[in-house]
PLY file of the C-alpha trace (Angstrom):
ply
format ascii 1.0
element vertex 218
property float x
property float y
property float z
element edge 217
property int vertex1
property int vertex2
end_header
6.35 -22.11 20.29
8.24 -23.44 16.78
8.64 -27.03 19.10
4.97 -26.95 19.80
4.09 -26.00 15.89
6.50 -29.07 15.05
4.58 -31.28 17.52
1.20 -30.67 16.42
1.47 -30.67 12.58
4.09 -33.60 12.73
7.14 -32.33 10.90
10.57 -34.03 10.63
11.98 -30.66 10.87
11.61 -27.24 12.85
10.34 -24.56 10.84
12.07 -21.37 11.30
8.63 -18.78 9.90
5.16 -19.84 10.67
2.39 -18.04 8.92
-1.02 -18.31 11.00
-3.87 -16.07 11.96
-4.25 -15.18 15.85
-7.36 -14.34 16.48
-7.71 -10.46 15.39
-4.06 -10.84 14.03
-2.54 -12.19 11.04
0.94 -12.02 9.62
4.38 -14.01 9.53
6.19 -15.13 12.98
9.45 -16.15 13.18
12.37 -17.72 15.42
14.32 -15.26 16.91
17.40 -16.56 18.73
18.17 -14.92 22.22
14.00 -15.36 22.84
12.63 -15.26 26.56
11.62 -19.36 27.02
8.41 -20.62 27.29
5.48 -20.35 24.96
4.75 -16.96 23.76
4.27 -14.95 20.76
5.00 -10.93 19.71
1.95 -9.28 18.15
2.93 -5.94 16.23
0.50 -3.36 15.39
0.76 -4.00 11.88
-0.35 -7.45 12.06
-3.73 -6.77 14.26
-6.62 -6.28 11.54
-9.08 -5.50 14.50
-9.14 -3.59 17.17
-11.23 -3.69 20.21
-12.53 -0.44 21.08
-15.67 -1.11 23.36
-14.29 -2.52 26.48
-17.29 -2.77 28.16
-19.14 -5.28 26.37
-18.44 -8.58 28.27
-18.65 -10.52 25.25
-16.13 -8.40 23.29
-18.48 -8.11 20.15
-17.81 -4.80 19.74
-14.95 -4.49 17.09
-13.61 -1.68 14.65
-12.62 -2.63 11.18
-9.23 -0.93 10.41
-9.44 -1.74 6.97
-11.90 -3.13 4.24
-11.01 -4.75 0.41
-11.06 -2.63 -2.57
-11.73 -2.95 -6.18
-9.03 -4.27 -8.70
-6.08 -1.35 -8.78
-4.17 -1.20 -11.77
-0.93 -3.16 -11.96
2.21 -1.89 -12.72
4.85 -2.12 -15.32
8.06 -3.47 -13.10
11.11 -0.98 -14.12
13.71 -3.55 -14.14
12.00 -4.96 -17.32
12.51 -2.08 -19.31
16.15 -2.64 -20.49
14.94 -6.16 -21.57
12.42 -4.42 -24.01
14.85 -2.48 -25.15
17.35 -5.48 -25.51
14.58 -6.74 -27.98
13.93 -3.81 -30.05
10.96 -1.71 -28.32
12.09 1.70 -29.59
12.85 3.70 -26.81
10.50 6.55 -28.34
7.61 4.08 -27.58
8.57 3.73 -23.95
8.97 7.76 -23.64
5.36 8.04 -25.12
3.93 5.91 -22.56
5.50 7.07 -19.86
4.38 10.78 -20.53
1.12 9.22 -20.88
1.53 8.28 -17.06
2.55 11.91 -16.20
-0.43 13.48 -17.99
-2.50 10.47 -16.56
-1.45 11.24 -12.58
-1.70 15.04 -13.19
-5.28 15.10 -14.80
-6.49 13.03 -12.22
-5.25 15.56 -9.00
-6.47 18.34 -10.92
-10.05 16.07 -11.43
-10.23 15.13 -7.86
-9.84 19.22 -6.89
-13.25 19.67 -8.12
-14.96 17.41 -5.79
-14.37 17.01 -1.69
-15.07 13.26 -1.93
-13.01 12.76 -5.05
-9.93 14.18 -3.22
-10.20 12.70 -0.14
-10.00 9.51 -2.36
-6.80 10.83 -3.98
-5.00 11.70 -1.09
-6.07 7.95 0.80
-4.97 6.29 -1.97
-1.43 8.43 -2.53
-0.63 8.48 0.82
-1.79 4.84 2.28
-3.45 6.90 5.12
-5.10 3.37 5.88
-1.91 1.95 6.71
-0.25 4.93 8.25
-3.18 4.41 10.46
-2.77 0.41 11.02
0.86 1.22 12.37
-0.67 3.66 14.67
-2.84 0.54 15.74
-5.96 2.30 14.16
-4.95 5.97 16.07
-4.72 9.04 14.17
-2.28 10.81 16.06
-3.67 14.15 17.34
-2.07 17.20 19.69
-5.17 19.15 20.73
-7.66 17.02 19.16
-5.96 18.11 16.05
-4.38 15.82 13.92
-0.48 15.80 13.58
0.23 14.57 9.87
-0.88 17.12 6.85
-2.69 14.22 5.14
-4.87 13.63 8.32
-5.39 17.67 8.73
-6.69 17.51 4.89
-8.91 14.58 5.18
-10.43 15.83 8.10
-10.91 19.29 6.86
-12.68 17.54 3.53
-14.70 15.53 5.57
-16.67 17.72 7.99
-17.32 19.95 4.43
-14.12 22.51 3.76
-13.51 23.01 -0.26
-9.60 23.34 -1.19
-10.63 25.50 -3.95
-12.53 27.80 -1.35
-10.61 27.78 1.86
-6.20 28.81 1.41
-5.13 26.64 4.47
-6.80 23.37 3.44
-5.39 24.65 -0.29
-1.93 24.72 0.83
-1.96 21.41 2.83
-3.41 20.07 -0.40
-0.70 21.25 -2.27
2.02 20.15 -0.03
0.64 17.04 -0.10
0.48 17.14 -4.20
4.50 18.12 -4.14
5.61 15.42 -1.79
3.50 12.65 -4.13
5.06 14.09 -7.62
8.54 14.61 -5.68
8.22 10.71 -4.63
6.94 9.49 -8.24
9.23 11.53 -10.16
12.24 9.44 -8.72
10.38 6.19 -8.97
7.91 6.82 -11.57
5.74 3.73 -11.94
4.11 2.85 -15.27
0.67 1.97 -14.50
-1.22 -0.97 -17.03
-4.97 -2.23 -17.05
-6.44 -3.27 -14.56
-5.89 -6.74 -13.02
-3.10 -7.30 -14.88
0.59 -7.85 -14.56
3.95 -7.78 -16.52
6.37 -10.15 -15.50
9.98 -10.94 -16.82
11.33 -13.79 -17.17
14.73 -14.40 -18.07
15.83 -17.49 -21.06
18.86 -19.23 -20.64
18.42 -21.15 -23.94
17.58 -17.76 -26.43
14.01 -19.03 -27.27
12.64 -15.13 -27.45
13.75 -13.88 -30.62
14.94 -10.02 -31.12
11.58 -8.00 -31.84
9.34 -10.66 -30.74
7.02 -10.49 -26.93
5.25 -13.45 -25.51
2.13 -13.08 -23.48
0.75 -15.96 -21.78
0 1
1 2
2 3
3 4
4 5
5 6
6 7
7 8
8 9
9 10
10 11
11 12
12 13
13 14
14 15
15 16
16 17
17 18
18 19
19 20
20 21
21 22
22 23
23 24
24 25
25 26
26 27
27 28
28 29
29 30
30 31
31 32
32 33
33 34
34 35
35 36
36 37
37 38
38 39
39 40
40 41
41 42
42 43
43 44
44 45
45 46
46 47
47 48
48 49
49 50
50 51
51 52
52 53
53 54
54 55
55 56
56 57
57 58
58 59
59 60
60 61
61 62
62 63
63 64
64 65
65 66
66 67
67 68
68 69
69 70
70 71
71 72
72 73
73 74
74 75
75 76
76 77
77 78
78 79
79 80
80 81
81 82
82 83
83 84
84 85
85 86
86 87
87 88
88 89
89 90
90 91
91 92
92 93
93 94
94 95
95 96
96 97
97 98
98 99
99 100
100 101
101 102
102 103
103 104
104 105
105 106
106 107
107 108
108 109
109 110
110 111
111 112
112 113
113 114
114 115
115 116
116 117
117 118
118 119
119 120
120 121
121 122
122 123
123 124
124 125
125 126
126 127
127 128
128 129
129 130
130 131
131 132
132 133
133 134
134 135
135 136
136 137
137 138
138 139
139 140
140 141
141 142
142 143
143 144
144 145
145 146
146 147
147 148
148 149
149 150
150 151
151 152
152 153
153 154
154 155
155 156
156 157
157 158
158 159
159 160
160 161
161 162
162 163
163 164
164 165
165 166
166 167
167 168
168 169
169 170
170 171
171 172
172 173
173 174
174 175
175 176
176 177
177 178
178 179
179 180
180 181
181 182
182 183
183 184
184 185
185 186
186 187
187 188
188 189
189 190
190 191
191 192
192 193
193 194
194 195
195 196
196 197
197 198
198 199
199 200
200 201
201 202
202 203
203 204
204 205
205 206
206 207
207 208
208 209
209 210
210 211
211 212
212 213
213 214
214 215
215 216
216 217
């Protein structure tokens, strides 16, 4: 398939990675050496966006969206920067103050999103990537009994059909395993969050043009 790629588009070399979107499937394919010959191309779950779930429509216009955009996130502070602020004089106070700012941030907003069932089904989606738990599954929540397997799923599904974790102690205790497996996970890679749409990036210079005590933002 790389010869064919080559072919159409005209290169002087092979490529080795094509990027390309196949029909409900997007992603990266590569070369892999040992391949069966002939033309043909792996799909993996994680690269189909769409999946077909009506059959019976002849025209196959019947699709279900596995995913859908959401609003701007807020970036993150990259760790491996923070010996470079240090290197040029950020107090190391200042960096302890924000990052207990982060800890009282994530904890005020679980104990927020207890209060309301939509709030915490929002919580756990976004903690968890339930969406692409779900995309690996190719769009399947995986169920024994037409029960679902994974404690996230259990809790969303619970929430959704109208349970309260504040009223009802099994959907409180899935809650609350879920809560110690997030903190357990961000306490050992704790991840300073910044405004939104915004990003922090070092850079390193070779010829000492930042000066000690001095950050440039461009």
């Amino acid at each position: 398939m790389t010869r064919e790629v080559q072919r159409v588009l005209k290169l002087a070399y092979l490529s080795s990675v094509i990027q390309a979107r196949i029909c409900h499937s997007k992603g990266l394919w590569y070369y892999r050496p040992g391949s069966k010959p002939g033309k043909w191309i792996q799909i993996r779950a994680s690269q189909r966006k769409l999946t077909r779930l009506d059959r019976s429509d002849p025209g196959y216009r019947t699709l279900n969206i596995n995913n859908v955009s959401v609003p701007a996130k807020s970036a993150h502070l990259y760790t491996g920067f923070i010996p470079v602020l240090h290197d040029r004089g950020v107090p190391t106070e200042a960096m302890l103050g924000i990052a207990r700012h982060q800890v009282r941030l994530e904890g005020e907003e679980f104990v927020g999103s207890l209060k309301r069932g939509d709030a915490l089904q929002h919580w756990i989606s976004s903690q968890k990537d339930v969406m692409g738990s779900r995309r690996s599954n190719g769009g399947r929540i995986a169920a024994s009994d037409g029960w679902p397997r994974a404690t996230d799923e259990r809790a969303l599904y619970m929430l959704q059909v109208g349970f309260e974790a504040t009223k009802l102690a099994y959907l409180r205790t899935l809650v609350l395993d879920i809560a110690k497996h997030v903190f357990n996970s961000k306490a050992k890679r704790l991840r300073i969050r910044l405004a939104k749409s915004t990003s922090v990036l070092g850079i390193v210079t070779w010829r000492d043009l930042l000066f000690s005590l001095r950050a440039y933002q461009g």
